[in-house]
TIMI-750991 format. One line per field, with one value per residue (C-alpha): residue in one letter; chain; y, x, z. Coordinates in pm, 1 decimal. Each point is the difference from the previous one (the first is absolute). Layout:
<atoms>
residuo = (A,...) $
cadena = (A,...) $
Y = (Y,...) $
X = (X,...) $
Z = (Z,...) $
</atoms>
This chain:
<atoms>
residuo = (X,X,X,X,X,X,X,X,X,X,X,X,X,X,X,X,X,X,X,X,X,X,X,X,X,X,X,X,X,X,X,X,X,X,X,X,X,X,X,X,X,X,X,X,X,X,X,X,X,X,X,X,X,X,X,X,X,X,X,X,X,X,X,X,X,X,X,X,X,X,X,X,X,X,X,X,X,X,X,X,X,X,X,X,X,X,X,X,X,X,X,X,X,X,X,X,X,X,X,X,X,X,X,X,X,X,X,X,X,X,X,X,X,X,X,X,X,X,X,X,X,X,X,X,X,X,X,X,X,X,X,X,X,X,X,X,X,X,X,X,X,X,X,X,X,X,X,X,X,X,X,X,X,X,X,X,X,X,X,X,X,X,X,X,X,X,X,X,X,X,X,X,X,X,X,X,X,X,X,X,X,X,X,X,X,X,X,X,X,X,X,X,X,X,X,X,X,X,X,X,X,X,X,X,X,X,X,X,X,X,X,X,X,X,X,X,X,X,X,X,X,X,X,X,X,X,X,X,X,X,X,X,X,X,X,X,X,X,X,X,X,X,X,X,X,X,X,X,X,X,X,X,X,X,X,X,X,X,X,X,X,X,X,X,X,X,X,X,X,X,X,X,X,X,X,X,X,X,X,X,X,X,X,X,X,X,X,X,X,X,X,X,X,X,X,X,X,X,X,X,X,X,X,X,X,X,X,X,X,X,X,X,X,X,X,X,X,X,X,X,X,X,X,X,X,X,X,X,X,X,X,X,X,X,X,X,X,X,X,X,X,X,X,X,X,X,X,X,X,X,X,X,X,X,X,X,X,X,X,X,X,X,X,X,X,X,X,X,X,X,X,X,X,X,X,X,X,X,X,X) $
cadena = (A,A,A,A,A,A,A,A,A,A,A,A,A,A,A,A,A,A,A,A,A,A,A,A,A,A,A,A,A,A,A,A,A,A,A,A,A,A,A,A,A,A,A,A,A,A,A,A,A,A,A,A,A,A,A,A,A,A,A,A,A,A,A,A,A,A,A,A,A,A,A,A,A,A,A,A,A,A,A,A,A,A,A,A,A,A,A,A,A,A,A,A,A,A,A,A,A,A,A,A,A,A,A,A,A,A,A,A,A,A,A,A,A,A,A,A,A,A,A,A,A,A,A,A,A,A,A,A,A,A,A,A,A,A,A,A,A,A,A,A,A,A,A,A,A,A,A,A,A,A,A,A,A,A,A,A,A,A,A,A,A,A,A,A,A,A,A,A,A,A,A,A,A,A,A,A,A,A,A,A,A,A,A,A,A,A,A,A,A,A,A,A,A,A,A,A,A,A,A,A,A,A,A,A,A,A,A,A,A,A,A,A,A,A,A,A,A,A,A,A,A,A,A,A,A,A,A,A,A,A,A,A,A,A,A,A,A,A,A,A,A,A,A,A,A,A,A,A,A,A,A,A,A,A,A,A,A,A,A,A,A,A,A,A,A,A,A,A,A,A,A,A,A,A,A,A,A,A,A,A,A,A,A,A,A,A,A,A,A,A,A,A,A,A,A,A,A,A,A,A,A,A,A,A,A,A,A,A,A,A,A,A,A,A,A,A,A,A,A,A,A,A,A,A,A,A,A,A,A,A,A,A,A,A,A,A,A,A,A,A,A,A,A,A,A,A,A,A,A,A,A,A,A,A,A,A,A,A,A,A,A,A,A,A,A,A,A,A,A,A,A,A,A,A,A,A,A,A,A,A) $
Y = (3895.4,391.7,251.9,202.6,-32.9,-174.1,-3.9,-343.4,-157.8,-144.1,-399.9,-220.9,-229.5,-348.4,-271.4,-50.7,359.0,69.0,-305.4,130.7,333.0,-271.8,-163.7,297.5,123.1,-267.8,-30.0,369.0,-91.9,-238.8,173.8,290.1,-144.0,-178.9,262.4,238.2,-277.6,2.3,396.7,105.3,-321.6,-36.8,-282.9,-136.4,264.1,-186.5,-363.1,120.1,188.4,-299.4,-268.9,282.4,6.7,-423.8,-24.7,255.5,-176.3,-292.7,269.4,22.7,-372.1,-10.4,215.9,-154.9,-297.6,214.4,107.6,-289.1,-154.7,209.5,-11.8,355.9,54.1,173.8,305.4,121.0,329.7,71.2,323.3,-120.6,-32.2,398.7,100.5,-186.3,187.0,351.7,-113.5,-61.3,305.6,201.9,-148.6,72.5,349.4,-53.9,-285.4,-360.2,170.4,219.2,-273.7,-187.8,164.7,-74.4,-339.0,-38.7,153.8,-239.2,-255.2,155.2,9.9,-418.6,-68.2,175.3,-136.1,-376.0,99.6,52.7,-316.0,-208.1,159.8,-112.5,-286.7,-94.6,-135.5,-345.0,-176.5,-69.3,298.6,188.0,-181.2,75.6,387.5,-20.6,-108.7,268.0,304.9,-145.6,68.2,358.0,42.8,-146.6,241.8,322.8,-82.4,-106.7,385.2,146.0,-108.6,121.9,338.2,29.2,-16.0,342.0,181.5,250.5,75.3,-17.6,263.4,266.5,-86.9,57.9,314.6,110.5,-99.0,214.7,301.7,2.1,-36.0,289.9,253.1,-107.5,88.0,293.4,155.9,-94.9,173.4,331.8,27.9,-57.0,301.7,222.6,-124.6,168.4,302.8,93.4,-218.1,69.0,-276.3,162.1,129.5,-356.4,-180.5,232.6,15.8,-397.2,-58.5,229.0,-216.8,-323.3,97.9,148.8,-341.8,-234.8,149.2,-11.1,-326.8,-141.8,204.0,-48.7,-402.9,31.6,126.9,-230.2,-320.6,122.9,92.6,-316.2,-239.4,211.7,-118.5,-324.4,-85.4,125.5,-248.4,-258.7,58.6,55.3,-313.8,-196.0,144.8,-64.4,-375.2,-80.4,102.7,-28.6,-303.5,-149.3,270.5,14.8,-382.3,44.2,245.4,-208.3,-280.9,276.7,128.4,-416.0,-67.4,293.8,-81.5,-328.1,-252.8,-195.1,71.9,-296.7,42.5,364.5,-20.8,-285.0,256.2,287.7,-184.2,-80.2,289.0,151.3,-222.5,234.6,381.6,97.7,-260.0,158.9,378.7,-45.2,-169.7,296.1,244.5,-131.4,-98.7,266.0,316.7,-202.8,68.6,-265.4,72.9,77.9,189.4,356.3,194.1,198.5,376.0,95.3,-251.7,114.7,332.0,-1.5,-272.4,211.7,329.6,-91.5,-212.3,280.5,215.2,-271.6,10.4,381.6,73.4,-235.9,230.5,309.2,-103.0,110.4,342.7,-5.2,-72.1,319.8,-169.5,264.2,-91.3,-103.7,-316.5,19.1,-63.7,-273.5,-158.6,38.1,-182.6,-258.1,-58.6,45.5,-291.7,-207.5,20.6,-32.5,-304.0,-170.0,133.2,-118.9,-357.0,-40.5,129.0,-275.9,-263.2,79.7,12.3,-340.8,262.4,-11.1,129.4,138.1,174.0,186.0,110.5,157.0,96.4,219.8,129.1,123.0,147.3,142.9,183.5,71.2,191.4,163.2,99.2,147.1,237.8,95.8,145.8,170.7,164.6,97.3,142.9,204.6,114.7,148.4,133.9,163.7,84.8,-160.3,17.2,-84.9) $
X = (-2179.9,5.2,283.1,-214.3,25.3,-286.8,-182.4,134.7,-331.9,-66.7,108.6,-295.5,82.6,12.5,-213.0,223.6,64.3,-410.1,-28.0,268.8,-160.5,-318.3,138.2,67.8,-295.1,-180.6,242.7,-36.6,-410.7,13.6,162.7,-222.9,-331.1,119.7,99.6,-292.4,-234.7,156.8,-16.4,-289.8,-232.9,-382.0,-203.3,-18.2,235.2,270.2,-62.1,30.7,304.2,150.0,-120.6,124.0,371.4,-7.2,-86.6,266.8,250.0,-138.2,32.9,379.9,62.4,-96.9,267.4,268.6,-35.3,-79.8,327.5,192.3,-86.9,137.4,341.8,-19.8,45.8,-239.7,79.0,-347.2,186.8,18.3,-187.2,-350.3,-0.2,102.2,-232.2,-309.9,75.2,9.2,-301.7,-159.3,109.0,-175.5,-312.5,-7.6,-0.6,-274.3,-211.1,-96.2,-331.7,238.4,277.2,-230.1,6.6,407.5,-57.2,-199.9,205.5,284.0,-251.0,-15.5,360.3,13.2,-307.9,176.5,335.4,-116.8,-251.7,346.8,154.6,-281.3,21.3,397.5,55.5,283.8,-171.7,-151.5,-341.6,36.0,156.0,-266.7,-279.1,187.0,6.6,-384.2,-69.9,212.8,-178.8,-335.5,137.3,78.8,-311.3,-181.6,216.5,-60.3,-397.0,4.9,179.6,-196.7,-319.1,144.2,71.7,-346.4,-114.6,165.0,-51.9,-174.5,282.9,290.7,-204.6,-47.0,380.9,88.1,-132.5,109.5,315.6,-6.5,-152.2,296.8,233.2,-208.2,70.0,313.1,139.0,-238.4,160.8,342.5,-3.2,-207.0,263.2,255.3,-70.8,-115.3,383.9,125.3,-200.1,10.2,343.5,-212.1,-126.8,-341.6,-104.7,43.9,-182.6,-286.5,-38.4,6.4,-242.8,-212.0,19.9,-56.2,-284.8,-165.8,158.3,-145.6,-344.7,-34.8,125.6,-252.2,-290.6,68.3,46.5,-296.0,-245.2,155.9,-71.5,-307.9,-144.7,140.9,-184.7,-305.9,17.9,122.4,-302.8,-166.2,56.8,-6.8,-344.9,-119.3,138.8,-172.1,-328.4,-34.2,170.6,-315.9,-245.7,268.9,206.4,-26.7,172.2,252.2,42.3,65.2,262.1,133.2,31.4,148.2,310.2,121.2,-28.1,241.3,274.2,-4.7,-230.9,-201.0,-391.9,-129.0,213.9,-91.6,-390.1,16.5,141.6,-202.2,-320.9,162.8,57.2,-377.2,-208.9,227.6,-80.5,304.1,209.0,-118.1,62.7,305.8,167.6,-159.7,151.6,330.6,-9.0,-157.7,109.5,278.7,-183.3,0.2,-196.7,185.3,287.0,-177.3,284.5,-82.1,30.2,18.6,302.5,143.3,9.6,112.8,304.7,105.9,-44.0,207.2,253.9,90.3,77.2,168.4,227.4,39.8,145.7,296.5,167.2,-115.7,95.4,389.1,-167.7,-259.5,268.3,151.8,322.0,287.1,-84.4,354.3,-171.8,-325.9,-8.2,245.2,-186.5,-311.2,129.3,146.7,-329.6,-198.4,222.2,-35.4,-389.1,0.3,194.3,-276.8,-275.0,149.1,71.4,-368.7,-118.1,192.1,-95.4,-385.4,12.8,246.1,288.7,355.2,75.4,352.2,-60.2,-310.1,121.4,267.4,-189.9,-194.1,275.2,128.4,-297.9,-61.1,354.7,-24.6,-241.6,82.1,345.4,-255.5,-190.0,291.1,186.5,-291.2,-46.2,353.2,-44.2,-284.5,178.2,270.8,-297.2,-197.6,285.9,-221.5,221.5,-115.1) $
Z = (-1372.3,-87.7,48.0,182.1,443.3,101.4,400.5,159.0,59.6,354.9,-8.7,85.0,322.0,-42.5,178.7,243.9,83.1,13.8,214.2,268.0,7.7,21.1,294.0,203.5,-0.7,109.5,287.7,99.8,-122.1,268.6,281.6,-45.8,45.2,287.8,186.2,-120.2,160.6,285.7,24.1,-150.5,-73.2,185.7,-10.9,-331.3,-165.6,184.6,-82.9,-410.3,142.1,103.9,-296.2,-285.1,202.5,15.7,-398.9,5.3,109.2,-181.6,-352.7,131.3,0.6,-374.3,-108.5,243.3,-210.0,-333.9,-6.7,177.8,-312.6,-145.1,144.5,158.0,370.5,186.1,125.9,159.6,202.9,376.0,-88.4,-14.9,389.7,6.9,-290.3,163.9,335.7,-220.3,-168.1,334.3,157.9,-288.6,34.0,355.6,-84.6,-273.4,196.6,-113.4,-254.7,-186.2,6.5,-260.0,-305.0,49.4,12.7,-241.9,-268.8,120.3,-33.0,-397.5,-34.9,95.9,-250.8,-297.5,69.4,-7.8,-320.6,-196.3,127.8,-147.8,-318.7,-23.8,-193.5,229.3,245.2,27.5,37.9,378.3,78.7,-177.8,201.5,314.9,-84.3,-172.9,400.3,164.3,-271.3,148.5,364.2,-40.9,-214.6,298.7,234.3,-227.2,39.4,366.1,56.6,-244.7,207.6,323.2,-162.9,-131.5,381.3,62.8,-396.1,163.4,297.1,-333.5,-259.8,281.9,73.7,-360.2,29.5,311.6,-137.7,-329.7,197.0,203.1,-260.4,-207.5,342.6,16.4,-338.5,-11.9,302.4,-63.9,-323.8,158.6,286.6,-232.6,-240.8,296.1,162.7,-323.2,-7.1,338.7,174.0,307.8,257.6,113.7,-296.4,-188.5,280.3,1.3,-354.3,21.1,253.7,-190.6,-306.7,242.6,146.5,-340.9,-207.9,300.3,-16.2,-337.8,-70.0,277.6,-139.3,-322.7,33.3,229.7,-289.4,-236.9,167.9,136.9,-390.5,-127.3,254.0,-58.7,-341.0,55.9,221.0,-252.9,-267.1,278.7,109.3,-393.9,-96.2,314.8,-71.5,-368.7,83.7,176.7,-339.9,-253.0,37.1,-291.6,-176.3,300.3,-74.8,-386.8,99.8,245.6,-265.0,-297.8,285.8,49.0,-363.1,-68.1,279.9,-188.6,165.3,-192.5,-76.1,162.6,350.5,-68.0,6.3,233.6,232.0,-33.0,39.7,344.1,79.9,-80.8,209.3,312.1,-98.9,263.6,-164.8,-360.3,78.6,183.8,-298.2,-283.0,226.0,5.7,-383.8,-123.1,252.4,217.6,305.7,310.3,266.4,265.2,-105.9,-31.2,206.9,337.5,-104.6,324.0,98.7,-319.2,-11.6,394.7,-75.7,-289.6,191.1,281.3,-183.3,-225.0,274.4,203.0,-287.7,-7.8,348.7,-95.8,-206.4,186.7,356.1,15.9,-127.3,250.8,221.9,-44.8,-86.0,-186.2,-382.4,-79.8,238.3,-17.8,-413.4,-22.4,297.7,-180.1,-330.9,196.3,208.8,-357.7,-173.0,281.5,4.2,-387.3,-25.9,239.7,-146.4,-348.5,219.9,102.2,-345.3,-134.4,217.5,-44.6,-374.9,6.8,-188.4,88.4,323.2,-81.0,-307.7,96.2,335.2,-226.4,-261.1,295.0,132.1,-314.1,-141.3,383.6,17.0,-351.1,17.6,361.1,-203.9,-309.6,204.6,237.2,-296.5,-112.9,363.1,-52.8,-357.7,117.4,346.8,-239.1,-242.1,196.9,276.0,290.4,331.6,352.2) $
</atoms>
């Protein structure tokens, strides 16, 4: 060892510690889909609901004995009860098709967890088959939701954007009313010079997502319709390339010509797999421009008004611009929540890492209202 100070580095946990942390969340695992089957499940949704919470529970079992073995009591935590009902209560508010990207990534979080255990050589034979069987459950589980959120892809991208439009308004106008709060330190004049902004921001936004997704089916459909045309004169060539992609993601040239001389004697079959090898079209996913540009349009100004409404309010500032950060961090931090959960990120950090950069910059530009208020000697 050196002299010099050196960063104490993060101690790894030790088998038993990972399979505590294991065993509670299979427990909470387990409680959760059995009460989100009883409040949310339909049909056949409900009967996976209820199979995924009993090999849950049957997960939770393994590490009971897992660590009985190991002479360590197990301590699974009155909280999971309370944290399921949280959990449950939030996806109320977000509905059972955006509560699936959540589970999913817990599903994630369980598959990585038990990929680490079987790489420890402290484990034994049996108790390595046992887990092997439990990582093919929540393999099975992560597919099974996976396939249910594939049902509603369309319903989750224009949420995604609705989503970031809002949160694009919102910061937009937080940051405008801010600076205007420091230029003027009047209530009218902020909110009008707000709304402006809104209503020019929201508009432009809408058209300009509009013409983008508009232009890029138009091309897309393009290359679709290309591609199906020359696959019906062509498809030999479309079959060698067919054959050349596989060999280069590693299968071999046997399995890889066997394949693609399948796939030729079906021209749909043939052009639907050049597209998405050589352009990464599918068919199908083009985008509505229309839907687009309206969701975006209207979710960016949704997002606007929050910060502006204590202005348009007509509220004194010394209350209307504290109520407006207040309202703005609020908004932020469930924007950043919903971001999170529909890119599988952590929910904490990047509802704080919106709120930050959100009154961050609101704080930026209201200094710089300030700075040219004294400047310029503009009094209302």
């Amino acid at each position: 060892m050196n002299g010099g100070s050196m960063a104490p580095s993060t101690p790894t946990p030790s088998i038993s510690e990972m399979a505590e942390r294991a065993l509670s969340e299979e427990v909470y695992a387990s409680i959760l889909y059995s009460r989100l089957a009883t409040a949310y499940g339909e049909g056949s949704m409900r009967s996976k609901l209820i199979e995924m919470a009993e090999m849950e529970r049957g997960h939770a079992k393994f590490w009971r004995e897992f660590l009985e073995r190991r002479g360590r009591p197990t301590h699974e935590g009155g909280s999971n009860g309370l944290r399921a009902a949280l959990h449950i209560a939030m996806l109320r508010l977000l509905g059972f098709r955006l509560a699936l990207p959540l589970l999913e990534g817990g599903e994630r979080d369980a598959i990585e967890l038990y990929s680490k255990f079987l790489e420890s050589s402290k484990i034994g034979g049996l108790e390595k088959r046992g887990l092997t069987r439990i990582l093919e459950d929540e393999l099975l589980h992560e597919r099974e939701l996976l396939e249910e959120e594939s049902k509603v892809e369309d319903f989750l991208v224009h949420i995604r954007d609705a989503v970031l439009g809002m949160n694009d308004g919102l910061v937009e106008i937080l940051s405008i009313t801010a600076g205007l709060a420091g230029i003027y330190g009047d209530p009218f004049h902020t909110a009008l010079g707000g709304l402006v902004v809104a209503v020019a921001g929201a508009l432009s936004m809408g058209m300009g997502v509009f013409a983008s997704v508009r232009a890029q089916r138009q091309v897309n459909e393009s290359i679709l319709r290309r591609v199906g045309d020359a696959s019906r004169y062509v498809a030999h060539i479309f079959k060698e390339r067919l054959a050349s992609h596989m060999v280069r993601k590693g299968y071999s040239e046997g399995l890889s010509k066997a394949v693609a001389e399948e796939s030729s004697k079906d021209h749909g079959l043939l052009s639907k797999a050049i597209a998405e090898e050589d352009y990464g079209l599918r068919e199908g996913v083009l985008g509505s421009p229309r839907r687009a540009g309206l969701y975006s349009g209207l979710s960016n100004i949704s997002g606007a008004v929050i910060p502006l409404l204590p202005y348009l309010l007509g509220l004194q500032m010394s209350i209307a611009m504290p109520l407006s950060i207040i309202f703005a961090g609020v908004a932020l931090a469930i924007t950043g929540s919903l971001i999170a959960i529909l890119a599988s990120l952590p929910v904490r950090r990047k509802a704080l890492e919106m709120v930050l950069v959100g009154l961050g910059s609101a704080g930026s530009t209201f200094l710089i209202g300030r700075m040219a208020s004294m400047l310029f000697g503009i009094k209302v």
